[in-house]
N, C-alpha and C positions, 0 to 999 in steps of 0.2 A: 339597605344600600340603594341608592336612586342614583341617575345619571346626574352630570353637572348641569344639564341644561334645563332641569328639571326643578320646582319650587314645588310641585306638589308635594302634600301630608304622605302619601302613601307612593311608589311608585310601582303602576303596573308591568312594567318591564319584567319587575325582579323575578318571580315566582315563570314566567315566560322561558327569560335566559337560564332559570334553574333545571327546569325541564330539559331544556334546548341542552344544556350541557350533560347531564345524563344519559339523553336521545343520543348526543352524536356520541360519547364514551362506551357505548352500548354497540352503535354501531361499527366504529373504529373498532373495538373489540373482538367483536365478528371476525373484523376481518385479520385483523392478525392472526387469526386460531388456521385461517387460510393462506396465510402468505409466510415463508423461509424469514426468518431471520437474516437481517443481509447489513450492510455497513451503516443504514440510514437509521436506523432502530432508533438510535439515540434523542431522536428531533421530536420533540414537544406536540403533542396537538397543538389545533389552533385554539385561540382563544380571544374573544372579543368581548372586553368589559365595557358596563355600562357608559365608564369616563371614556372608553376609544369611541365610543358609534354616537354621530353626531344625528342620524334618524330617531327620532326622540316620541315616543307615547307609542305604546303599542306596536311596537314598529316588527317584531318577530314571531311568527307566526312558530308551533313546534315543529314543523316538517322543515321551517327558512332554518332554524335554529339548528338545526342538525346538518342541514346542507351546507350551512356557513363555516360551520366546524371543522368539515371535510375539506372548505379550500386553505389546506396548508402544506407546508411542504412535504408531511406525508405522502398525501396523496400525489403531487410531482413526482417524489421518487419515485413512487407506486407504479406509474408511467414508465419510468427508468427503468427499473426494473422488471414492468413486463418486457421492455425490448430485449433485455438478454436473454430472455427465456426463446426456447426452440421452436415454440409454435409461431410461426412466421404471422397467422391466421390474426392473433391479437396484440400484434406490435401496432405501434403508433404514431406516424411523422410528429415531434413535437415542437412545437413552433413558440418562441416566446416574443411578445411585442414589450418593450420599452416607452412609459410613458414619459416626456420632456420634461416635466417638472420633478421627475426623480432622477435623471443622470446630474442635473446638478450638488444631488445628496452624495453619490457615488463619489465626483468629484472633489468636494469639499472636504467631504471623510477622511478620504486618501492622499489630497493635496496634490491634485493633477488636474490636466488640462479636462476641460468638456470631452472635446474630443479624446483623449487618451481615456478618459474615464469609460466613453460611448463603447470603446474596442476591446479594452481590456475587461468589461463587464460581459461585451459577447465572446472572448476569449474563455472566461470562466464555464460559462453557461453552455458549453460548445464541452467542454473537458470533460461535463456530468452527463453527457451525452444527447444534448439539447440540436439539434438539425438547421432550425433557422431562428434567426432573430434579428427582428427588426424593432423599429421606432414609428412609434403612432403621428406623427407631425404628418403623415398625408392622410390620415383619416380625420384629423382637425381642420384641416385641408376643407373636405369634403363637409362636414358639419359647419363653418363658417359661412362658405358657399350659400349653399344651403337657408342658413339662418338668415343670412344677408338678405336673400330673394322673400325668405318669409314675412320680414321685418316691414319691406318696401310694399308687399302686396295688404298688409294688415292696415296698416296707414294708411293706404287708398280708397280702403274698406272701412276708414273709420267710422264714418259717418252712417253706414249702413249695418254694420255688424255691430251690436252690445261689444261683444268680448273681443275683438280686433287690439285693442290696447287697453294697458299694456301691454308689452311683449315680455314675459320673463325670458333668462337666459336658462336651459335644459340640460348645461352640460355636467353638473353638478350632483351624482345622487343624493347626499344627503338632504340637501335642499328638494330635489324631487320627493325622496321618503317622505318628508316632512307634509311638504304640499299634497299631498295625495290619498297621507292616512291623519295628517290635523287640520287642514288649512281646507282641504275638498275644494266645494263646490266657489268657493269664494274667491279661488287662484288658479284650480286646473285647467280654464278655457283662455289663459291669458299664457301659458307655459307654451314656450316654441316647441316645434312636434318634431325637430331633426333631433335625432337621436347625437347619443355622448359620443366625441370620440375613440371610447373604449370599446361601444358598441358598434360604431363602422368599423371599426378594426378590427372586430369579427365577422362584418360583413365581409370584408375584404377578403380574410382569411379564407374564412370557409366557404366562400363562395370565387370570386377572383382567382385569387392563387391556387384552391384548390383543382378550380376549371382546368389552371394553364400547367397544374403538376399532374392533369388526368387523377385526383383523387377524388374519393367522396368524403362529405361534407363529416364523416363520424370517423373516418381515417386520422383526423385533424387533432391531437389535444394542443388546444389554445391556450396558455398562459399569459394574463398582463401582467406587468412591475407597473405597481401605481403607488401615489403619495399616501393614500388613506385607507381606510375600513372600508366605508361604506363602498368602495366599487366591488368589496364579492357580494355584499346586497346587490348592487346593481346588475353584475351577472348571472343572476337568480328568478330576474324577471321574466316569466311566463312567455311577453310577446319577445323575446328577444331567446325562442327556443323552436328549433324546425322540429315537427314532428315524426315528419316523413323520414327525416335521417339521425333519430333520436336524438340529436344533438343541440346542444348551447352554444352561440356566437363565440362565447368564452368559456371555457370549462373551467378553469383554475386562476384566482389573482392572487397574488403574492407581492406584500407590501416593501418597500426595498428595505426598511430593516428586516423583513425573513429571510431575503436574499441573503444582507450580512451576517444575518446570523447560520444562514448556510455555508458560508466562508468560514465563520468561526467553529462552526463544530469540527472542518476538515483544514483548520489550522491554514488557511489560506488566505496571503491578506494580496488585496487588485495591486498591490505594488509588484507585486512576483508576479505576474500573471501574463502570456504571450497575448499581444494583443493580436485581434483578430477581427480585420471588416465588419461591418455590420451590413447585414445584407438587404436587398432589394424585392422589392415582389417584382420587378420586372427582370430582371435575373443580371442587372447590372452592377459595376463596383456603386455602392451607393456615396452620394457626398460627403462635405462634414455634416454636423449638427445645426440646424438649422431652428428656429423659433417664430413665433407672431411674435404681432405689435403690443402685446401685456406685461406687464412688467413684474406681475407675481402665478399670473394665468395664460391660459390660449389667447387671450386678447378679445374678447366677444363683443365688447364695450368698443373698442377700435373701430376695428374692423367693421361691424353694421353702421357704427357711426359715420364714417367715413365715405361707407357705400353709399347711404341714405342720402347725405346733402349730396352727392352727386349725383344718381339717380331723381330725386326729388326734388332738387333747389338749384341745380347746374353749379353745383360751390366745391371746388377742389379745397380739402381740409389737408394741410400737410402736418400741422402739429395741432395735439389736443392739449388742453390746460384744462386741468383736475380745479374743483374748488374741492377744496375740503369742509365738512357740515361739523355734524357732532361730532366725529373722532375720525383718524384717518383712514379708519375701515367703512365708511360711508361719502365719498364723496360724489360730486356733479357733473356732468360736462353740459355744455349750452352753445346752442347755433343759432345766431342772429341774421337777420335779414329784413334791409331797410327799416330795418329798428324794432323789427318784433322777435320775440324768441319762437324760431319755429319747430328746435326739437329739442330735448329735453331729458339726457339721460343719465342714471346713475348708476355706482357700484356700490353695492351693499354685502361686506361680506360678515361674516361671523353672526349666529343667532338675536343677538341684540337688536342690532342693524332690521335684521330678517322682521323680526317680532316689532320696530319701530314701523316699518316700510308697513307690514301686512296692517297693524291697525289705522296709519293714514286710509288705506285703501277701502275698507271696512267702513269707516269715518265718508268715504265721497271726497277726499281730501289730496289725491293721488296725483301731481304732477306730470310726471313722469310719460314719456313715450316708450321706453326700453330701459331694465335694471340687469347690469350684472348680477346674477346673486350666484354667492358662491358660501357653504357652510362652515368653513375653516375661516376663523381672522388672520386677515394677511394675505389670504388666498390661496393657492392650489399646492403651492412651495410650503406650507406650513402644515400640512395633511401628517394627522397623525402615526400614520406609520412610517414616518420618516426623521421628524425633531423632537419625537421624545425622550428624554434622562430615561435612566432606567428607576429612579423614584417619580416618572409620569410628569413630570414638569418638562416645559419647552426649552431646545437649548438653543440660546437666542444667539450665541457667540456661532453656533452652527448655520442657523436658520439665516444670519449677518452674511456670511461667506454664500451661503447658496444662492441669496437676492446676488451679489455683485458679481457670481460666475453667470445668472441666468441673463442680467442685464448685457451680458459680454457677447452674447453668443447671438450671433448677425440674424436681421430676419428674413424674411421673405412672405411677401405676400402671397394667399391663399391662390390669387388670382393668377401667377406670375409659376406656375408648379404645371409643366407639359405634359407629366405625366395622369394629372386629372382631366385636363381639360381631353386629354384620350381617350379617360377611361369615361366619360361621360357616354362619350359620340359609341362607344367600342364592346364595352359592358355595360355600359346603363339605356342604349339608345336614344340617348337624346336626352339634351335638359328636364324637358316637361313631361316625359314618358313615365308611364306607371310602375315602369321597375324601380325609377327615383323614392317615386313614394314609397314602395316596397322597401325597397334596401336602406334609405337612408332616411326614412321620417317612422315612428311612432307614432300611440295618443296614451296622452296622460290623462287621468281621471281616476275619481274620490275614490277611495275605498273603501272608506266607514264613515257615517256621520256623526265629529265632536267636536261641534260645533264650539261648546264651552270650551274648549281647549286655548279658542282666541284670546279669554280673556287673561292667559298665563303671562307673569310675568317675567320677563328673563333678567 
């Protein structure tokens, strides 16, 4: 068995994720021999087959393998369950964050509005005994920001820094896996260093909110609802773990089909369901639903776009025009000025794309000032834990409805959000302060060198 993305003879995965899945059966195990039998029993381990994980050659390690296994709804209940127990000592405020390209799955599903979908999803999540729940769109917030300022100072710098350009987009793990354990040395120093929005929304969490609830940072178990696999690879990653408070940004992701199929096992479908606020870190009724300027993503490509010729060129951009190239999952955007193109950037999503982009670049052939890249074709909305049949095929009549709910739902610029520009001056001290860099940037780099990998063809 080999992954899809994959044309080698033999694939190193297999014998990895066999282990891995032993490892974590082994340990699940355990722990049942430890825990009451209680209503959740019934729920599946997790399971991440080679055609789900878009991080492709080598990409799990046996100790990642075993910990990936653990984020499933098991272990959520696990959580749940310990709150009802008597020892007050090992309860745990649980907090779950909602990624925006999955309440449009919600919505479609059940045939409701964004918003009703937003409330009745934290009404459910609220009934299993869930504390808080919010929506990541101010932690995209903070990573746009962010990217924006990185994008302007790399271009300044172009002329003195080798690796200043390109800029890759960061928000993406798969695309990260990829680069870091194939691609190395050849992409790592061009990946923007602000971390996912998945991961400031753990900064947030366990740092922010837990400040202003007087909690500590392991008090905290974090769950995202994200589109794909690869974000519990992502919250696995080493720098994205306090030591001090043994804790993970994010302890637990859960794709929004586990969600539904938490609903299915307790015969519960979001149309019954009392809706219920979603809540604020600043302990406010929070808005509706709000989105970036992207039309399948956070908007990364926008938004630096936009920033850049205004920063750099005095050019207010109010509308972008896409060229499309080889296929509509790679296309261009281009700024002119007095007749020359002064910036230059693309969206490149799905592996093909990926694998076309990386050997121009290899080549010396690299255009480009800034790529979106993102691992899923189609973009963030097409993330496998969210449009697949259950014979593993995309249900494109589904993924149809979520493009035209997502496109629905009004935006708001990163810029234009009061309550950052607060928590800049308030929690971060100041734009340029060290705790920025702390909190909200990363570094990506190689992890193994293979090399020969480039020459793969997808």
């Amino acid at each position: 068995m080999k992954c899809e993305n994959c044309t080698k003879k033999e694939c190193s995965k297999k014998q990895k994720n066999d282990d891995a899945q032993s490892a974590s059966v082994d340990v699940l195990s355990a722990n049942d021999d430890y825990e009451e039998k209680n209503e959740f029993f019934t729920l599946a381990n997790a399971k991440i087959l080679l055609s789900d994980c878009l991080a492709c050659d080598n990409c799990m390690t046996l100790e990642e393998g075993a910990r990936v296994f653990q984020q499933n709804q098991k272990e959520f209940f696990r959580i749940l369950n310990l709150n009802k127990k008597c020892d007050t000592s090992k309860h745990k405020v649980l907090a779950v964050s909602i990624c925006p390209q999955s309440l449009p799955y919600f919505a479609a599903k059940f045939s409701l509005s964004v918003n009703d979908a937003a409330k009745r999803l934290c009404g459910f999540l609220k009934s299993l005994g869930v504390h808080y729940v919010f929506d990541t769109t101010i932690a995209a917030d903070f990573s746009i920001l962010e990217s924006q300022r990185e994008f302007v100072q790399r271009y300044q710098r172009r002329s003195q820094e080798e690796h200043a350009l390109p800029m890759f987009a960061s928000a993406c793990p798969g695309w990260i896996r990829y680069a870091e354990r194939v691609l190395t040395n050849l992409v790592t120093p061009h990946i923007c260093t602000a971390k996912s929005p998945q991961q400031i929304m753990g900064s947030l969490v366990k740092g922010y909110f837990a400040r202003q609830q007087n909690l500590s940072p392991e008090q905290i178990f974090h769950v995202v609802v994200a589109p794909c696999y690869d974000k519990k690879l992502e919250a696995l990653r080493e720098d994205f773990y306090t030591a001090l408070y043994n804790s993970q940004e994010v302890d637990c992701v859960l794709t929004s089909g586990e969600v539904v199929q938490i609903m299915e096992q307790r015969n519960v479908s979001m149309r019954d369901v009392t809706e219920v606020a979603v809540d604020s870190l600043f302990g406010e009724i929070k808005e509706g639903v709000v989105r970036h300027d992207g039309k399948r993503s956070d908007g990364y490509l926008e938004h630096i776009f936009k920033h850049a010729a205004k920063e750099l060129f005095g050019m207010d951009v109010k509308e972008i025009t896409y060229k499309a190239l080889k296929n509509k999952d790679f296309q261009e955007v281009t700024l002119e000025k007095d007749g020359e193109t002064v910036l230059r950037f693309a969206a490149a999503y799905g592996f093909r794309n990926i694998q076309n982009m990386v050997l121009k670049l290899k080549k010396g052939k690299f255009l480009y000032h800034f790529v979106e890249v993102l691992a899923c074709p189609g973009g963030c909305l097409n993330g496998k834990g969210q449009t697949q049949t259950e014979d593993g095929k995309p249900d494109k009549a589904l993924l149809s409805q979520m493009e035209d709910v997502y496109a629905a739902i009004p935006v708001r610029l990163p810029e234009a959000n009061v309550y950052v520009q607060k928590m800049y001056q308030d929690w971060l001290e100041g734009m340029d302060s060290r705790k920025v860099q702390e909190t909200l940037h990363t570094k990506y780099s190689a992890v193994n060198q293979t090399a020969s990998n480039l020459d793969i063809k997808w």
